[in-house]
N, C-alpha and C positions, 0 to 999 in steps of 0.2 A: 356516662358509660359509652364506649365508643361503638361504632355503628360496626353490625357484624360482617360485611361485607370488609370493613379497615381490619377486623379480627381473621377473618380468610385471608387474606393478600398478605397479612403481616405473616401469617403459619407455612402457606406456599412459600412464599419469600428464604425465610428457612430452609424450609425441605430442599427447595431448588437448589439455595446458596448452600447447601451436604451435600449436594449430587456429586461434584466431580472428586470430591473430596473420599468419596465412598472408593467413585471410580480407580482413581487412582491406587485403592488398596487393592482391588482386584489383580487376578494374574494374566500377566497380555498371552494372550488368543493367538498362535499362529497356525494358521490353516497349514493342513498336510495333504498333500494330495498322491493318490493311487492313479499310478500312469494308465493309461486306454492301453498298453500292451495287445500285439499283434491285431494292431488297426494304426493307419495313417490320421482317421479322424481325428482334428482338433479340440477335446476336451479329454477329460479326466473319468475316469471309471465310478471315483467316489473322492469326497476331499472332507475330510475330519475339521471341526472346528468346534475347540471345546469338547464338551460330550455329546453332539450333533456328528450325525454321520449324513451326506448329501449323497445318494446315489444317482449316477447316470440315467438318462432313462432307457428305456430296454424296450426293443423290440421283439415281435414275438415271430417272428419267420423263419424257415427254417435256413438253415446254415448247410452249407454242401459238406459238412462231415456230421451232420445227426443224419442219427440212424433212422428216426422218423422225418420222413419230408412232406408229412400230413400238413397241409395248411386249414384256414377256418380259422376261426374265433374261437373255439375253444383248444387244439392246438394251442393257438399264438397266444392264449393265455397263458397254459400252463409254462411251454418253454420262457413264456418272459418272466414269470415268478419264479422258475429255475433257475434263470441267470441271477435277478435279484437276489436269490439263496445260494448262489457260489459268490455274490460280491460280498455277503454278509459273515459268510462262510469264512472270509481272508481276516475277518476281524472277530472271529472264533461266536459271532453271532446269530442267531438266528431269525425266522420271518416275524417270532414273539416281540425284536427289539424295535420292529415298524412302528408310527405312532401317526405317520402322515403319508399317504397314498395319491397322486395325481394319474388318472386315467384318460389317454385319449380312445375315443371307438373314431373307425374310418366310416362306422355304419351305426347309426344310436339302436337300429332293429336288435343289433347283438347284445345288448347291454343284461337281459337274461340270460342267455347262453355265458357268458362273462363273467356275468355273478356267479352262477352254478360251481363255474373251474373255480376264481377266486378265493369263496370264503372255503374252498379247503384246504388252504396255505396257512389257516390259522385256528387257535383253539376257540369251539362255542363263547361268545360273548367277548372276543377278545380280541376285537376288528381294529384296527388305524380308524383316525377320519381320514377321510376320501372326499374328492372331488373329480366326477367324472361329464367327459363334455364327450361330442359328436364334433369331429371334425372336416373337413372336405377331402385331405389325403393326409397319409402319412409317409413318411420316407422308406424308400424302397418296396412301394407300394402292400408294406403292411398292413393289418387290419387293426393292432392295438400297439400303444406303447404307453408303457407305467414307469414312473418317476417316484420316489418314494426317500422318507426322510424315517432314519431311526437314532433311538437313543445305546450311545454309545460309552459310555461313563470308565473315564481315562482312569479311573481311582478303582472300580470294578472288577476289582479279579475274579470273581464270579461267572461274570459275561466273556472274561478272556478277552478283555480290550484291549486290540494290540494298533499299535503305528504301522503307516505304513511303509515309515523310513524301515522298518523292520522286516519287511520282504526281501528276500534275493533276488534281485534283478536278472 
């Protein structure tokens, strides 16, 4: 009887030698990407791959045309998950289709005031995971910026999954 470690290697060996064989029937992935519009900065607002949607990440400070120019942590929370909800929003989705949340604090003390605004972007028991860290600064001397990844399913007419080649420019 053969030794079951030559019984593993032989079964991997397999599986491995299907891999690209699978790959290959798969359908090739081209990222689309949603221009940064009325900003010179160099990235994207949000870039589709698959049914992954990657959003920018968002500041939460105020802009010289909001009406509120309240600053603080909780402010900058909510305007930053407003943005998030107008980038979602272009792709008829909403903060429900989040699944992955990245949070920087410029202060880790806020990280309750934080939470408080946060989880009311979404329904009881129905949070992203999250990864939140305390940073030294953030740019334009912000207090918070969130980075967030949702699900976006190109077959989904439900969710109104749209391209972003499908914006008027």
């Amino acid at each position: 009887m053969p030794h079951p470690t030559t019984i593993l290697t032989a079964a991997l060996t397999l599986v491995l030698a299907g891999t690209p064989a699978l790959a290959q029937n798969a359908p090739a992935t081209t990222p689309e990407f949603l221009p940064n519009t009325g900003s010179s900065a160099p990235f994207s607002r949000a870039v589709q791959v698959g049914d992954t949607l990657y959003l920018a990440g968002q500041l939460g400070f105020a802009r010289s045309t909001d009406a509120d120019q309240t600053n603080g942590i909780e402010a900058e929370t909510r305007r930053a998950m407003e943005r998030i909800g107008e980038t979602l929003a272009l792709y008829g989705l909403t903060h429900d289709a989040l699944f992955k949340c990245t949070v920087w604090l410029a202060n880790i003390d806020d990280f309750g005031a934080f939470n408080a605004v946060y989880r009311t972007f979404f329904k009881e028991g129905r949070y992203p995971t999250r990864s939140t860290m305390a940073v030294k600064a953030l740019a334009a001397g912000a207090q918070i910026e969130i980075v967030c990844i949702a699900y976006n399913p190109k077959t989904n007419s439900r969710l109104g999954a749209r391209s972003p080649t499908s914006f008027s420019q």
